[in-house]
C-alpha positions in Angstrom: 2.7 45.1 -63.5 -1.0 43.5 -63.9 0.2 40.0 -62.2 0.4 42.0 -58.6 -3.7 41.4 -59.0 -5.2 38.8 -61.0 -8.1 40.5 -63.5 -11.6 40.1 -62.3 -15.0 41.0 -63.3 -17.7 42.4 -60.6 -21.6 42.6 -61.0 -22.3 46.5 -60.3 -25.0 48.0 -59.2 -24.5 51.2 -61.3 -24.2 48.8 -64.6 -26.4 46.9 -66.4 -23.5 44.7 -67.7 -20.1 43.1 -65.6 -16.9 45.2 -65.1 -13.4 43.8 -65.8 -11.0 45.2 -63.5 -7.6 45.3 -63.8 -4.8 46.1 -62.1 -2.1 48.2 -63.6 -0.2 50.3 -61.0 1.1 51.2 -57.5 3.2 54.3 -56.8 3.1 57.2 -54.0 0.7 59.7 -54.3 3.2 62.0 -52.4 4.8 62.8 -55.2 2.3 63.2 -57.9 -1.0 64.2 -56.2 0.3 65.3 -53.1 -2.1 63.4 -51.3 0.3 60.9 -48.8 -1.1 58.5 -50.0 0.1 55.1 -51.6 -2.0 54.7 -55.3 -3.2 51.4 -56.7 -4.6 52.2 -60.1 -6.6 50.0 -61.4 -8.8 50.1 -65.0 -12.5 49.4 -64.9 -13.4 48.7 -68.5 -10.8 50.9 -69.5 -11.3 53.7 -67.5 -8.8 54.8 -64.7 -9.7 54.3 -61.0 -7.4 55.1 -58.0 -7.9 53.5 -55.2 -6.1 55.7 -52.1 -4.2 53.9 -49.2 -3.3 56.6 -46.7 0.4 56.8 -45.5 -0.4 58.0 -42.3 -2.4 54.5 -41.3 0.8 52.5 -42.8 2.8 54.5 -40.7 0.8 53.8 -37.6 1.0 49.9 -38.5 4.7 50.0 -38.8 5.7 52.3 -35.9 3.0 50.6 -32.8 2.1 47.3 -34.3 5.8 46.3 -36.3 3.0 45.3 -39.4 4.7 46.1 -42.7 2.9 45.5 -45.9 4.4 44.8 -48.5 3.5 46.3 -52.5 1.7 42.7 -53.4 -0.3 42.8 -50.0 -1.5 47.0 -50.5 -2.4 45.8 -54.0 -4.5 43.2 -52.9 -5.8 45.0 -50.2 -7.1 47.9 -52.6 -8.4 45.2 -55.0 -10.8 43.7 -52.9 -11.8 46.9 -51.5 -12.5 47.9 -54.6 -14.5 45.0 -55.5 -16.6 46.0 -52.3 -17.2 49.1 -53.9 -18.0 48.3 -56.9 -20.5 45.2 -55.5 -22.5 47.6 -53.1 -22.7 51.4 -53.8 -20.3 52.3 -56.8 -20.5 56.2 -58.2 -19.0 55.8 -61.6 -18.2 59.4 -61.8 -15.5 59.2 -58.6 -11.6 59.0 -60.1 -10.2 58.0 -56.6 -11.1 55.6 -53.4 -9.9 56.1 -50.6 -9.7 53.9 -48.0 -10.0 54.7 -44.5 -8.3 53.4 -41.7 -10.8 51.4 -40.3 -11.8 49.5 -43.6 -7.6 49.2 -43.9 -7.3 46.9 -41.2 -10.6 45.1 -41.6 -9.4 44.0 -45.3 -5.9 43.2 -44.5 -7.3 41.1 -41.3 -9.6 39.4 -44.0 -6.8 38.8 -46.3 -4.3 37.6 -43.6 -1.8 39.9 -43.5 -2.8 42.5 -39.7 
Protein backbone atom coordinates (compact mmCIF):
# COMPACT_ATOMS: atom_id res chain seq x y z
CA UNK A 1 0.00 0.00 0.00
CA UNK A 2 3.23 2.39 -0.40
CA UNK A 3 1.08 4.86 -2.89
CA UNK A 4 -1.05 6.07 0.49
CA UNK A 5 2.46 8.20 1.01
CA UNK A 6 4.72 9.08 -1.63
CA UNK A 7 8.61 7.92 -0.59
CA UNK A 8 10.74 10.72 0.64
CA UNK A 9 14.13 11.17 1.91
CA UNK A 10 14.83 13.54 5.14
CA UNK A 11 18.24 15.13 6.29
CA UNK A 12 18.57 13.75 10.06
CA UNK A 13 20.25 15.02 12.68
CA UNK A 14 21.13 11.58 14.17
CA UNK A 15 22.70 10.64 10.51
CA UNK A 16 25.48 11.61 8.72
CA UNK A 17 23.73 10.51 5.43
CA UNK A 18 19.68 11.05 4.13
CA UNK A 19 16.92 8.67 5.14
CA UNK A 20 14.39 7.21 2.67
CA UNK A 21 11.18 6.72 4.08
CA UNK A 22 8.56 4.78 3.05
CA UNK A 23 5.32 4.06 3.72
CA UNK A 24 4.12 0.56 4.02
CA UNK A 25 1.10 0.17 6.33
CA UNK A 26 -1.87 1.28 8.41
CA UNK A 27 -3.86 -0.99 10.63
CA UNK A 28 -5.30 -0.73 14.42
CA UNK A 29 -3.11 -1.09 17.13
CA UNK A 30 -6.08 -2.38 19.15
CA UNK A 31 -5.77 -5.50 18.04
CA UNK A 32 -2.18 -6.25 17.78
CA UNK A 33 -0.37 -4.03 20.43
CA UNK A 34 -3.22 -3.20 22.41
CA UNK A 35 -2.39 0.26 22.39
CA UNK A 36 -5.90 2.08 20.76
CA UNK A 37 -4.11 3.32 18.62
CA UNK A 38 -4.40 3.58 14.71
CA UNK A 39 -0.54 2.41 13.27
CA UNK A 40 1.18 3.89 10.20
CA UNK A 41 4.30 1.86 9.64
CA UNK A 42 6.58 3.27 7.79
CA UNK A 43 10.47 1.92 6.83
CA UNK A 44 13.40 4.24 7.37
CA UNK A 45 16.16 2.73 5.40
CA UNK A 46 14.75 -0.46 5.95
CA UNK A 47 14.08 -0.56 9.40
CA UNK A 48 10.43 -0.50 10.92
CA UNK A 49 9.09 2.64 12.53
CA UNK A 50 5.47 3.00 13.91
CA UNK A 51 4.17 6.06 14.11
CA UNK A 52 1.01 5.96 16.82
CA UNK A 53 -2.27 7.99 16.16
CA UNK A 54 -4.36 7.69 19.26
CA UNK A 55 -8.11 6.49 18.99
CA UNK A 56 -9.26 8.34 21.70
CA UNK A 57 -8.35 11.96 19.89
CA UNK A 58 -10.13 10.53 16.55
CA UNK A 59 -12.89 9.76 18.57
CA UNK A 60 -13.07 13.22 20.13
CA UNK A 61 -12.88 14.65 16.36
CA UNK A 62 -15.77 12.61 15.20
CA UNK A 63 -18.14 12.71 18.15
CA UNK A 64 -17.80 17.04 18.99
CA UNK A 65 -16.34 18.32 15.90
CA UNK A 66 -18.22 15.78 12.99
CA UNK A 67 -14.17 15.68 11.55
CA UNK A 68 -13.66 12.17 10.12
CA UNK A 69 -10.32 11.30 8.71
CA UNK A 70 -10.04 9.20 6.37
CA UNK A 71 -6.94 6.21 6.03
CA UNK A 72 -5.16 8.46 3.12
CA UNK A 73 -5.45 11.64 5.41
CA UNK A 74 -4.02 9.62 9.02
CA UNK A 75 -1.30 8.41 6.57
CA UNK A 76 -0.38 11.64 5.62
CA UNK A 77 -0.73 13.03 8.78
CA UNK A 78 1.80 10.51 10.47
CA UNK A 79 4.14 11.08 7.42
CA UNK A 80 4.81 14.57 7.89
CA UNK A 81 4.95 14.19 11.52
CA UNK A 82 7.38 11.91 11.06
CA UNK A 83 9.42 13.90 8.76
CA UNK A 84 9.32 16.49 11.81
CA UNK A 85 10.79 14.08 13.75
CA UNK A 86 13.21 12.87 11.90
CA UNK A 87 14.31 16.78 10.77
CA UNK A 88 14.63 18.01 14.51
CA UNK A 89 15.37 15.52 17.37
CA UNK A 90 15.11 11.84 16.00
CA UNK A 91 16.28 8.86 18.62
CA UNK A 92 17.04 6.08 16.22
CA UNK A 93 16.61 3.53 18.90
CA UNK A 94 12.56 4.46 19.38
CA UNK A 95 10.31 1.59 17.39
CA UNK A 96 7.07 3.79 17.76
CA UNK A 97 5.85 7.68 17.62
CA UNK A 98 3.29 8.62 19.01
CA UNK A 99 1.53 11.49 18.31
CA UNK A 100 -0.27 13.47 20.76
CA UNK A 101 -3.31 15.27 20.48
CA UNK A 102 -2.18 18.60 20.22
CA UNK A 103 0.49 17.93 17.35
CA UNK A 104 -2.76 15.77 15.76
CA UNK A 105 -4.66 18.70 15.09
CA UNK A 106 -1.84 21.14 14.36
CA UNK A 107 -0.73 18.61 11.30
CA UNK A 108 -4.11 17.89 10.02
CA UNK A 109 -4.87 21.91 10.23
CA UNK A 110 -1.45 22.19 8.19
CA UNK A 111 -2.48 19.59 5.71
CA UNK A 112 -6.09 20.80 5.32
CA UNK A 113 -8.14 18.31 6.54
CA UNK A 114 -9.40 19.88 10.75
Amino acid sequence: MSFFVTPFEVSARAFSEPIKCRFMHIFPGIATRHSDTIDCVFRLNGHPVIVAIPCATLNELRDREHKYLSDQQLAEIAGLHLRRILENAYDPRQAELPVGEAELRALGGELGYI
